[in-house]
C-alpha atoms as one frame of an Amber mdcrd trajectory, in Angstrom:
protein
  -4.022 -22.113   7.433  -7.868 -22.191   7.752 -10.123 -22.569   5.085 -12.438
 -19.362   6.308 -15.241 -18.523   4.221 -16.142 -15.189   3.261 -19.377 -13.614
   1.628 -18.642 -12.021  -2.051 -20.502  -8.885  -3.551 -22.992  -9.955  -6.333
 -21.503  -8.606  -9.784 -22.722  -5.408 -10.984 -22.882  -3.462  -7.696 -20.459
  -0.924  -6.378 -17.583  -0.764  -9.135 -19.092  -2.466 -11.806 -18.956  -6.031
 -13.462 -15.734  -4.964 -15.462 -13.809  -3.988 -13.052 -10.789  -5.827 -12.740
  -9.915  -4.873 -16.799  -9.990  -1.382 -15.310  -8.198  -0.988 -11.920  -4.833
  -2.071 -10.722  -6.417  -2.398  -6.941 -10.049  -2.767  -6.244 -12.152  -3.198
  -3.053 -15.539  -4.287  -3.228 -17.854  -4.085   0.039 -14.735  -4.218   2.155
 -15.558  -5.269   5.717 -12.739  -6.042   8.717 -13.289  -6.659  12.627 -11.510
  -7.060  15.420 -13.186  -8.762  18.208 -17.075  -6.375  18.615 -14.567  -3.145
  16.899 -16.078  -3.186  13.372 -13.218  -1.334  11.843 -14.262  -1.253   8.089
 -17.563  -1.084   7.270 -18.316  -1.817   4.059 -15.076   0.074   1.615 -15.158
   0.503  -1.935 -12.251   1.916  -3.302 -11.050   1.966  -6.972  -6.686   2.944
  -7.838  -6.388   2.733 -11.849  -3.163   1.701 -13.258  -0.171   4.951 -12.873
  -2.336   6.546 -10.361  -1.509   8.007  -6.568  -3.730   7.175  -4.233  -3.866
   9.009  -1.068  -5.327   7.529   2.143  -6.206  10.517   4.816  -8.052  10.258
   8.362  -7.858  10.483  12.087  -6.016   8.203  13.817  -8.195   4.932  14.386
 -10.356   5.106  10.952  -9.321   2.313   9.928  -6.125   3.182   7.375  -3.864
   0.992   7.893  -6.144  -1.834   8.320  -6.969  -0.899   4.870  -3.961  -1.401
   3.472  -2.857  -4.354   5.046  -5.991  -5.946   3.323  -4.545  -5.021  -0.097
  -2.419  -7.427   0.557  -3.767  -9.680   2.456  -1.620  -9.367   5.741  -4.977
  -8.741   6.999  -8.222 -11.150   6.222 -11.239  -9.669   5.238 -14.606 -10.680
   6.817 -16.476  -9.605   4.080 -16.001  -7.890   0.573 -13.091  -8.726  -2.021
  -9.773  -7.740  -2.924  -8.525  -7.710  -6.007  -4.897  -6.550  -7.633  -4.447
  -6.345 -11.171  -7.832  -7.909 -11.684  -6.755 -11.436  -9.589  -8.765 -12.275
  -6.196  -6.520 -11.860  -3.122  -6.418 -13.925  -0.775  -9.181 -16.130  -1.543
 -10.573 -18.816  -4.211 -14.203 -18.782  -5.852 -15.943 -22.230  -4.865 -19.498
 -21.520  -5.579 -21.178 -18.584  -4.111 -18.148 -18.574  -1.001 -14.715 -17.670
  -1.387 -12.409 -19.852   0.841  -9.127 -18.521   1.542  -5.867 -19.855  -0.115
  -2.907 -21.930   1.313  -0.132 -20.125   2.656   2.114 -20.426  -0.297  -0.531
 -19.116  -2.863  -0.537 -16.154  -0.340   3.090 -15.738  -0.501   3.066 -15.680
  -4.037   0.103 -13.201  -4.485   1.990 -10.998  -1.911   5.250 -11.250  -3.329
   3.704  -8.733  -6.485   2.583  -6.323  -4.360   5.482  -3.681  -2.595   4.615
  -2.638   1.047   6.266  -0.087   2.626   6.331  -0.205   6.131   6.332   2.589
   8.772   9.122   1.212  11.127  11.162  -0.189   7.572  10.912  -3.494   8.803
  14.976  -4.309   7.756  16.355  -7.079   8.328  19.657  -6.154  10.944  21.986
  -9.121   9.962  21.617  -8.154   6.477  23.470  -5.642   4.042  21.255  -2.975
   2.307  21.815  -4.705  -1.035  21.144  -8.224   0.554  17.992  -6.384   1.995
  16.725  -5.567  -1.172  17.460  -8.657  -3.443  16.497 -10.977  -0.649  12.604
 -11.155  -1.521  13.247 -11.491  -5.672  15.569 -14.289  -5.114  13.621 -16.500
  -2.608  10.197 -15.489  -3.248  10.615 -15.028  -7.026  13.118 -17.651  -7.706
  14.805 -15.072  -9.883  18.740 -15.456 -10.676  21.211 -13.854  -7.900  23.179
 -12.276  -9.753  20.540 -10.305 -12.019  18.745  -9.320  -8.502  21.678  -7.676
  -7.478  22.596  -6.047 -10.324  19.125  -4.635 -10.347  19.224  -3.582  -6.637
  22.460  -1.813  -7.021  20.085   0.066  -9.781  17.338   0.699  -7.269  19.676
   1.988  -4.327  21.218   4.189  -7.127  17.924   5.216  -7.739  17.109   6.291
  -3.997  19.719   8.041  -3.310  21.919   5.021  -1.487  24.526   3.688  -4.354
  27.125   4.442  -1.959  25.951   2.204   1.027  24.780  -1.020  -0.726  27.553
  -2.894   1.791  26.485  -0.923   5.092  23.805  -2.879   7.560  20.960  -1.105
   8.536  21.916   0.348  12.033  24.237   2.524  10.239  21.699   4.261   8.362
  19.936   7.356   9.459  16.355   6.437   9.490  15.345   7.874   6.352  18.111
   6.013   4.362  16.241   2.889   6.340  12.794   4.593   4.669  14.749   4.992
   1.200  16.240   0.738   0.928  12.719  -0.370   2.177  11.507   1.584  -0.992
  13.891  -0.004  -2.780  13.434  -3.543  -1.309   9.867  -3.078  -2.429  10.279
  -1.732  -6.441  13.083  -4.829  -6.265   9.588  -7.050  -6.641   8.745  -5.439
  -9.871   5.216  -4.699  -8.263   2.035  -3.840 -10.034   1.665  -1.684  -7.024
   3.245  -0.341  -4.310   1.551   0.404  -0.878   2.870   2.843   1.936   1.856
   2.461   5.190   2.831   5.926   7.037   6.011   5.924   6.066   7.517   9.155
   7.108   5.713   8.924  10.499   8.818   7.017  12.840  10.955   9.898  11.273
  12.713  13.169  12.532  11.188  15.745  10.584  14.137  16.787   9.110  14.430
  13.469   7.190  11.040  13.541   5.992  11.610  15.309   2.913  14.333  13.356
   1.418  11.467  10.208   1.753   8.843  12.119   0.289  10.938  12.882  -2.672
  11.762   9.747  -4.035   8.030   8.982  -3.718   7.598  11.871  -5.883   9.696
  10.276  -8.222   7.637   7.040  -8.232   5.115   9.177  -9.077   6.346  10.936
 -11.834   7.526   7.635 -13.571   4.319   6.490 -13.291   4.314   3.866 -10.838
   0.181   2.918  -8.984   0.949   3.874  -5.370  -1.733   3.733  -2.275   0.158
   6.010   0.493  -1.286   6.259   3.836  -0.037   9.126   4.926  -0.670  12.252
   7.177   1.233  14.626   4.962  -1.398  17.330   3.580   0.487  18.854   1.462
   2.091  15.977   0.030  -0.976  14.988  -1.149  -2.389  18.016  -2.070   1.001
  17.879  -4.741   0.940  14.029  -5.430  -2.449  12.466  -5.804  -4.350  11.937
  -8.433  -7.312  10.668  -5.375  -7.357  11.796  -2.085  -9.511   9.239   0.115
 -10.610   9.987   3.895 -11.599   7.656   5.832 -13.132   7.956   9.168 -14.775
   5.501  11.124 -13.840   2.796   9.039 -16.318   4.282   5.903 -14.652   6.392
   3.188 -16.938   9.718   3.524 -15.199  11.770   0.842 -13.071  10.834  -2.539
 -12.015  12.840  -5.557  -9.008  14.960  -6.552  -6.518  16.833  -4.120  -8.315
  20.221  -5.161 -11.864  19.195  -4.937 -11.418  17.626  -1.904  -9.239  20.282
  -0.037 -10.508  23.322  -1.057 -14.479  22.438  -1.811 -15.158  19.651   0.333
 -18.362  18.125   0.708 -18.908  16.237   3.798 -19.003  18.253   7.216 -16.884
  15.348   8.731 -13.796  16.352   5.875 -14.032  20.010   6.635 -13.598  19.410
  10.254 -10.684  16.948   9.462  -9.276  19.672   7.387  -9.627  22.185   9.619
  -7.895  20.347  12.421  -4.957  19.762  10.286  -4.084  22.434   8.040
């Protein structure tokens, strides 16, 4: 891996000097391109600790990108990242932050649940083997109490009954429902979703949507990129858009729905409720 420097935020702006005692995920000054696309320009974005955070926009603002620098399956060019107050992706050497060998990545990464939008399964697996694959190899944590607690976790979405089934025998929202267990099988301090009723048939949506709930109510820090309005109307504690890779309006589901401020949200609104 490359050593690639980055420029840091000076302390104090943005989020404050404090931060990382506060937030479970913070983004300081957040900037990400892509060849000449600039595709965030400069994101600050604060999730405390048992909070739902809910990423909206058009297509091409930037969300996913977003995410995927949470956890560093994306680099930043500029800005920081941090989860549970610890840098991602990068170490401090003066005033430049160099990135960190692959492992240190791995390890960082291996604390932080992603949920993908296409499940990202692995075929020639079981469902249970899905889910205690990651605790066991990444985590060095013993077999046996992995899959005891992934039999817990598939009980807990819904899927006690197909623990020995492979993947392709799963409707896809039972695919949706292990990859949510795969990732609480990590013990994560958070637990990102990247779209993930959006490869679904709409009539499998729900039964997705409602064991996020259920993260929810027990508490659990979730970022969900979604484009489910009224899921997050419900859900979030913050609704975020983006648009254009800047985040142009932030506060609670009925601030931001029903009084928004910023022209740009009510014409996003308007387009999609």
């Amino acid at each position: 891996m490359t050593d690639t420097a980055v420029s840091e935020p000076v302390a104090g702006d943005a989020l404050g000097a404090d931060a990382e005692q506060r937030y479970a995920v913070e983004l300081r000054g957040v900037h990400k391109r892509f060849g000449h696309h600039e595709v965030l320009r400069g994101v600050d974005l604060a999730v405390r600790p048992g909070e739902v955070t809910v990423i909206l926009g058009p297509s091409g603002s930037g969300k996913s990108t977003l995410l995927r620098t949470i956890n560093h399956l994306e680099q930043v060019d500029a800005g920081t990242v941090r989860v549970g107050g610890e840098l991602i992706g990068y170490r401090r050497k003066g005033d430049r932050l160099h990135e960190l060998p692959e492992r240190e990545i791995l390890r960082q990464r291996s604390r932080i649940g992603f949920v993908f939008q296409n499940f990202n399964l692995f075929p020639h697996l079981t469902v249970l083997e899905n889910v205690a694959l990651a605790p066991t190899s990444a985590q060095r944590r013993s077999r046996a109490a992995v899959r005891t607690e992934a039999r817990a976790l598939l009980a807990r979405v819904g899927l006690a009954d197909k623990a020995d089934q492979y993947p392709r025998r799963l409707s896809g929202g039972q695919q949706q429902r292990v990859a949510i267990a795969r990732a609480l099988a990590l013990r994560p301090s958070v637990v990102l979703f990247d779209e993930p009723t959006s490869a679904l048939d709409p009539e499998l949506v729900g039964e997705v949507l409602d064991v996020i709930r259920g993260l929810a109510r027990d508490g659990a820090t979730l970022v969900v990129v979604t484009h489910e309005v009224g899921f997050a109307r419900e859900v979030a504690d913050t609704v975020v858009l983006l648009d254009q890779g800047r985040i142009v309006e932030q506060g609670p589901p009925g601030r931001v729905f029903d009084d928004p401020r910023h022209e740009r949200t009510k014409a996003f609104l308007a387009h999609v409720l």
